[in-house]
N, CA, C and O atoms as a Tinker XYZ file with bonds, in Angstrom:
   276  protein
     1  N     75.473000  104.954000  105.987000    73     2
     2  CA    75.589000  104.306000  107.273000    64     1     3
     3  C     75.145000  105.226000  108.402000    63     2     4     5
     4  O     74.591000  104.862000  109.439000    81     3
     5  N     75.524000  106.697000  107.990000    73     3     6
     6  CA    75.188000  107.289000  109.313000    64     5     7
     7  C     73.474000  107.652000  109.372000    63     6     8     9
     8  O     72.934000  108.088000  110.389000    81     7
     9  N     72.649000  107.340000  107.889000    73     7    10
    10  CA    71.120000  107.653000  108.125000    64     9    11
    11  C     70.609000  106.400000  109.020000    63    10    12    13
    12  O     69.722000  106.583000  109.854000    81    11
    13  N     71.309000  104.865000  108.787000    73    11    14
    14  CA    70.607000  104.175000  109.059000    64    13    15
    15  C     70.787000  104.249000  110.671000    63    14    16    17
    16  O     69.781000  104.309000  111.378000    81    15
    17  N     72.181000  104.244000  111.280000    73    15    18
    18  CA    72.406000  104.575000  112.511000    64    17    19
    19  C     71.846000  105.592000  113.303000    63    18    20    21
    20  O     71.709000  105.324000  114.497000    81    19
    21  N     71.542000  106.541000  112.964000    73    19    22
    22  CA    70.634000  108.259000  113.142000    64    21    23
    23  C     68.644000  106.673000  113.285000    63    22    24    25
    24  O     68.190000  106.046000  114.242000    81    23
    25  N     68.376000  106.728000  112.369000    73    23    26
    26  CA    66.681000  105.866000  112.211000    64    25    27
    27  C     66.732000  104.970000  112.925000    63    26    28    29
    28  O     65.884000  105.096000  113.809000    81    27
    29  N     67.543000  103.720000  113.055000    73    27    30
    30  CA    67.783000  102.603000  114.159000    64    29    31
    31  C     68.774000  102.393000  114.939000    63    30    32    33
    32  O     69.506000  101.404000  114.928000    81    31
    33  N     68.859000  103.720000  115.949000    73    31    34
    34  CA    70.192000  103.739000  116.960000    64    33    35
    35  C     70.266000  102.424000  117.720000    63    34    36    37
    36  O     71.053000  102.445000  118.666000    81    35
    37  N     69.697000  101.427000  117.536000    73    35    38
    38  CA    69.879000  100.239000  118.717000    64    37    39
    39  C     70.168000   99.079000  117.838000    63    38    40    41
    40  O     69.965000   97.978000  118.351000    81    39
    41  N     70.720000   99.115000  116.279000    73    39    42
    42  CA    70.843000   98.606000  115.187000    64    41    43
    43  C     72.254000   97.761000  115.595000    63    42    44    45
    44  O     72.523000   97.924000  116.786000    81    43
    45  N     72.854000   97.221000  115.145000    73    43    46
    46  CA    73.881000   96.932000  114.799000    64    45    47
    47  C     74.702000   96.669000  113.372000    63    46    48    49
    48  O     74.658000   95.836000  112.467000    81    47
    49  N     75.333000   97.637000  113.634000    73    47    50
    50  CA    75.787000   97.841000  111.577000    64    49    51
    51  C     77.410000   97.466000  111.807000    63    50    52    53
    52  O     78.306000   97.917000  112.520000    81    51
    53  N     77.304000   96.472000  110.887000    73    51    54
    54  CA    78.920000   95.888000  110.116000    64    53    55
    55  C     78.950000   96.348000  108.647000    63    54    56    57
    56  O     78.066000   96.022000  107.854000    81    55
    57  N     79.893000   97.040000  108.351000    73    55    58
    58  CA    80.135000   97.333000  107.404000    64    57    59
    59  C     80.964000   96.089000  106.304000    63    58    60    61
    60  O     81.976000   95.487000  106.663000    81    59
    61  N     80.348000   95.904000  105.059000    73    59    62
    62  CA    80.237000   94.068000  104.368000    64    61    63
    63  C     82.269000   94.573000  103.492000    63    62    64    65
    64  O     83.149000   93.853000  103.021000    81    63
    65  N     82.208000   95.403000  103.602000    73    63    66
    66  CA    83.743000   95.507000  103.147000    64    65    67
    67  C     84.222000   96.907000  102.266000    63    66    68    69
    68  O     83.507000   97.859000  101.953000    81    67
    69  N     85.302000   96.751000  102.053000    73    67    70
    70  CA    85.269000   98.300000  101.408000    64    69    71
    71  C     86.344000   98.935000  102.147000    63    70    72    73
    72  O     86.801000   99.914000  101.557000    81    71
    73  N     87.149000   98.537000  103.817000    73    71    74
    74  CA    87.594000   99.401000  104.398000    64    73    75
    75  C     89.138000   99.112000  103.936000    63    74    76    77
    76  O     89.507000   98.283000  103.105000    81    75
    77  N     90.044000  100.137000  104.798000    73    75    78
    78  CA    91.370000  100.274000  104.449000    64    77    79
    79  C     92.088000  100.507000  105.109000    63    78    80    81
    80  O     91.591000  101.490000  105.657000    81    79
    81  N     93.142000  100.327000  105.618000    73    79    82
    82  CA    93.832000  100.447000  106.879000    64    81    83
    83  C     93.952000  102.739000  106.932000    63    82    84    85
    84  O     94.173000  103.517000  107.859000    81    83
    85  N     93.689000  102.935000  105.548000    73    83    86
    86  CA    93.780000  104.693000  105.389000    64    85    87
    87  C     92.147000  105.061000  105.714000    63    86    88    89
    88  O     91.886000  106.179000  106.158000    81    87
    89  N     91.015000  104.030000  105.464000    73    87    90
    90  CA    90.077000  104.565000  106.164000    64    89    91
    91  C     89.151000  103.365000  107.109000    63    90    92    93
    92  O     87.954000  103.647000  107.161000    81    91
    93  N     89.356000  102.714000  107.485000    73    91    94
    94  CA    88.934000  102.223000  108.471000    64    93    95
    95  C     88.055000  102.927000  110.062000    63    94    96    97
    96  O     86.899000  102.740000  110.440000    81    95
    97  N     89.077000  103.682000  110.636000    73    95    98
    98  CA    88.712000  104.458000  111.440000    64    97    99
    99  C     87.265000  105.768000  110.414000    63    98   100   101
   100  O     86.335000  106.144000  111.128000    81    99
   101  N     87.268000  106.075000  109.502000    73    99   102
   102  CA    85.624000  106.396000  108.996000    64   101   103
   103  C     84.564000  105.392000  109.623000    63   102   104   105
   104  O     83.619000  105.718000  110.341000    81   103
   105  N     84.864000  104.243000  109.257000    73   103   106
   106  CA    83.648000  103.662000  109.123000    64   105   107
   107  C     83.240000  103.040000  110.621000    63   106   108   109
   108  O     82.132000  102.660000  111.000000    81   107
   109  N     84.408000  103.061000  111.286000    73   107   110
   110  CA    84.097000  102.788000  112.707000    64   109   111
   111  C     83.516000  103.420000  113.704000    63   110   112   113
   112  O     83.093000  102.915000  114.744000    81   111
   113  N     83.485000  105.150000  113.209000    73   111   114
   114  CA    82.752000  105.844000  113.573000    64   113   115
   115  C     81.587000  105.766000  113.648000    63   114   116   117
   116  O     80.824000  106.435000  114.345000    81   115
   117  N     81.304000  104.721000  112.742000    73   115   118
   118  CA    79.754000  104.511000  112.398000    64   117   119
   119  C     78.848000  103.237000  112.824000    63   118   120   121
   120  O     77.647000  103.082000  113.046000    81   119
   121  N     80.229000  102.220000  112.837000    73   119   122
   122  CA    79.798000  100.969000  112.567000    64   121   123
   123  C     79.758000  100.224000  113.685000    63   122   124   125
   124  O     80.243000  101.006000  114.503000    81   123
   125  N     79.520000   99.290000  114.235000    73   123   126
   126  CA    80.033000   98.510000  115.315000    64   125   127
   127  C     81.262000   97.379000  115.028000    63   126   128   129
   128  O     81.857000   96.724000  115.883000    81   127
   129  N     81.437000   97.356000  113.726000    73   127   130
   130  CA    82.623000   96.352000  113.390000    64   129   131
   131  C     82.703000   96.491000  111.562000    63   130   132   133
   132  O     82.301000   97.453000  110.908000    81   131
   133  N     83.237000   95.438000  111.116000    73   131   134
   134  CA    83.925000   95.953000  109.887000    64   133   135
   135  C     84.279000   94.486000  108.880000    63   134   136   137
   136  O     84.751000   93.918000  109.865000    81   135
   137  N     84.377000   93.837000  108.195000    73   135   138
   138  CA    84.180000   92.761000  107.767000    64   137   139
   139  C     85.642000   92.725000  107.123000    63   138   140   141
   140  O     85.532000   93.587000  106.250000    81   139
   141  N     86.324000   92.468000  107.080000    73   139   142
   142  CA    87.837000   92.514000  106.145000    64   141   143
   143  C     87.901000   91.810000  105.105000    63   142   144   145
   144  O     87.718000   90.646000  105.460000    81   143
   145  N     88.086000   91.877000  103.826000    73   143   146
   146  CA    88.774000   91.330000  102.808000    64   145   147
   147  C     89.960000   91.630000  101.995000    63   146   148   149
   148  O     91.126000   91.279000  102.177000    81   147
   149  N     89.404000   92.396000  100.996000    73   147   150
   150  CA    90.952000   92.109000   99.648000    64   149   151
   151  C     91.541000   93.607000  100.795000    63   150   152   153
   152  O     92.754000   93.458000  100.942000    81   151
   153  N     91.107000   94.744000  101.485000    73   151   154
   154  CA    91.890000   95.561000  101.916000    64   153   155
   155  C     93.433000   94.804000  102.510000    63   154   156   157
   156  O     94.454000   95.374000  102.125000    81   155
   157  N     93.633000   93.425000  103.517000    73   155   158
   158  CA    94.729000   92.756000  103.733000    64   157   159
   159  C     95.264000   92.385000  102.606000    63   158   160   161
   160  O     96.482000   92.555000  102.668000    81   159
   161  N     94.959000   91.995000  101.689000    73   159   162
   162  CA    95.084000   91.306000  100.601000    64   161   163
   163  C     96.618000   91.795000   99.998000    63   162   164   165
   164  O     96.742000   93.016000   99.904000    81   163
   165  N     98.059000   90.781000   99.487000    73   163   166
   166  CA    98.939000   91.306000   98.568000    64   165   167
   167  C     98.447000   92.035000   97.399000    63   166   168   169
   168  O     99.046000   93.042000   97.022000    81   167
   169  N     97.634000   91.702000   96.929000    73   167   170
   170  CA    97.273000   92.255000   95.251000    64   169   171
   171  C     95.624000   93.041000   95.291000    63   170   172   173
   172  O     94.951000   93.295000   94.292000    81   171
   173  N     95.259000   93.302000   96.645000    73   171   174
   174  CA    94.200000   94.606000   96.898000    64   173   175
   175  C     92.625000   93.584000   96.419000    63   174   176   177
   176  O     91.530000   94.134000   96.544000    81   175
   177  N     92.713000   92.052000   95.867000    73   175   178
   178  CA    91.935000   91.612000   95.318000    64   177   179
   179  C     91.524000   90.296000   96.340000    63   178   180   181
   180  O     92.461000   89.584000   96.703000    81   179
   181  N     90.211000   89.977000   96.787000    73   179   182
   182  CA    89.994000   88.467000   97.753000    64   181   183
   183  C     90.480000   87.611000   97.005000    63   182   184   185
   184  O     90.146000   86.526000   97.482000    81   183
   185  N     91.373000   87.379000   95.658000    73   183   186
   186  CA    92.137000   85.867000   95.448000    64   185   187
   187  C     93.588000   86.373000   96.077000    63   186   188   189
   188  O     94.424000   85.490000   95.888000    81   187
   189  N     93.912000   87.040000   96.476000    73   187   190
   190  CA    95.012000   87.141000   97.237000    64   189   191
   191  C     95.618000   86.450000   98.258000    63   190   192   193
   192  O     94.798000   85.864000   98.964000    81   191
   193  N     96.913000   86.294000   98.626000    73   191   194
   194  CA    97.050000   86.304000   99.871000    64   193   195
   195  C     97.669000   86.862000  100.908000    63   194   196   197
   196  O     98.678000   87.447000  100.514000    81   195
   197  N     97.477000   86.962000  102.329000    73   195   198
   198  CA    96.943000   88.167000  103.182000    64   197   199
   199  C     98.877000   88.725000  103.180000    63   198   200   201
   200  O     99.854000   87.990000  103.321000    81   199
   201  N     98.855000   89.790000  103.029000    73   199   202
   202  CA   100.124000   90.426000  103.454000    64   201   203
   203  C     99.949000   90.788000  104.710000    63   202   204   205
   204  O     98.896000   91.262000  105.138000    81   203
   205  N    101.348000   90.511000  105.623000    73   203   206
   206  CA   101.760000   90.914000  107.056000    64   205   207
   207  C    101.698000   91.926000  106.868000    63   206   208   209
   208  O    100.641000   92.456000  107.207000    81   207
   209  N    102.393000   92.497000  106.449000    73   207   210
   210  CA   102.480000   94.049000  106.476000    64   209   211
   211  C    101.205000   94.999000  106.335000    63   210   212   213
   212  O    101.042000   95.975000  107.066000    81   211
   213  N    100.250000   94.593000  105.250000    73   211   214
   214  CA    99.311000   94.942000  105.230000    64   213   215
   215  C     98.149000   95.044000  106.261000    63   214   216   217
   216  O     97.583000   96.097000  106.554000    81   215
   217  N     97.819000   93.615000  106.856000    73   215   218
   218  CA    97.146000   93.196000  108.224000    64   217   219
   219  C     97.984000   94.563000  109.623000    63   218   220   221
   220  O     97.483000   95.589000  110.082000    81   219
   221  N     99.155000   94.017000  109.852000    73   219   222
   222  CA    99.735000   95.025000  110.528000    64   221   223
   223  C     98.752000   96.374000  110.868000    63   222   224   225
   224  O     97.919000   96.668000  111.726000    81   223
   225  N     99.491000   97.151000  109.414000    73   223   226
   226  CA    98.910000   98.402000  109.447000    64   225   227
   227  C     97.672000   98.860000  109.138000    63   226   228   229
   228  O     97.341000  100.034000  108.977000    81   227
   229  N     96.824000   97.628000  109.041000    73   227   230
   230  CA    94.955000   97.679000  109.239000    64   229   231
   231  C     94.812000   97.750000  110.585000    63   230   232   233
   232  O     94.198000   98.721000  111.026000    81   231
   233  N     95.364000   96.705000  111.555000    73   231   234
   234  CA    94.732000   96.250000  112.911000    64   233   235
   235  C     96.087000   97.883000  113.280000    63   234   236   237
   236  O     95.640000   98.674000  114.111000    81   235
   237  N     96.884000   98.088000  112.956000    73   235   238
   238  CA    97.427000   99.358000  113.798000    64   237   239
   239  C     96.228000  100.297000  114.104000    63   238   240   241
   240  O     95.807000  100.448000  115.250000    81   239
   241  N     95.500000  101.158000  112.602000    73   239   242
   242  CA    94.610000  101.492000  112.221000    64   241   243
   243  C     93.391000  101.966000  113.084000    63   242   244   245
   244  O     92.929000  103.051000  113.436000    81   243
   245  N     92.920000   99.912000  113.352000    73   243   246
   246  CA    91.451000   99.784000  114.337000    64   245   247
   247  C     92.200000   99.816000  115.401000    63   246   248   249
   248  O     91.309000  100.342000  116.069000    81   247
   249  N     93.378000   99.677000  116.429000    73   247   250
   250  CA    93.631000  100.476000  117.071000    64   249   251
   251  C     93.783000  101.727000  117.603000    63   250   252   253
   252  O     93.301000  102.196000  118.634000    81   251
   253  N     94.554000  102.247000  116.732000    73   251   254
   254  CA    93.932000  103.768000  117.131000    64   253   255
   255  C     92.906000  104.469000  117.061000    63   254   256   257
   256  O     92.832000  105.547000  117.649000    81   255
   257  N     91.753000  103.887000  116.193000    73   255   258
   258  CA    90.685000  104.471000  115.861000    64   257   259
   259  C     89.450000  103.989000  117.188000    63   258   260   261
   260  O     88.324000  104.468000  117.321000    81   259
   261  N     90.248000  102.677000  118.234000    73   259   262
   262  CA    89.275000  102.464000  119.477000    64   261   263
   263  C     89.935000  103.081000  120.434000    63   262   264   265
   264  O     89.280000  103.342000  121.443000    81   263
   265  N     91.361000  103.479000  120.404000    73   263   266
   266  CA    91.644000  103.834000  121.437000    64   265   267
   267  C     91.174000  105.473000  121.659000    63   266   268   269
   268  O     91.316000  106.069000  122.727000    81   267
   269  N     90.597000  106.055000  120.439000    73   267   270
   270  CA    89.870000  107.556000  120.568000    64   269   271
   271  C     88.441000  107.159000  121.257000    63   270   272   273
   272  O     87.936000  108.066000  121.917000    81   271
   273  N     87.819000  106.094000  121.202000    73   271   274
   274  CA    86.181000  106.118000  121.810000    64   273   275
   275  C     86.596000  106.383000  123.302000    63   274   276
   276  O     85.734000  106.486000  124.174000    81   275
């Protein structure tokens, strides 16, 4: 993510999934946004369904990780 951002700085990169409320703030460093799936997820898998708790401490996460820009 960071070659393509470095070659097409006027790009806009979403990252298609993969993040975690433990690394989220990585990829935001990079990204302009972030696509969410099984990371909310009760059982870590997209047939899941979304745990509060989980969501919570994702969006805690992309909070603190905008309130550093």
């Amino acid at each position: 993510l960071k070659r393509i951002q470095k070659a097409i700085p006027d790009a806009f990169i979403l990252s298609g999934g993969g993040t975690t409320a433990e690394n989220v703030s990585d990829f935001l460093e990079v990204c302009d946004g972030v696509i969410v799936g099984a990371g909310i997820k009760d059982n870590n898998k997209h047939t899941g369904q979304i745990s509060q708790a989980r969501l919570a401490a994702y969006m805690e996460a992309v909070n603190i990780s905008r309130s550093k820009t």
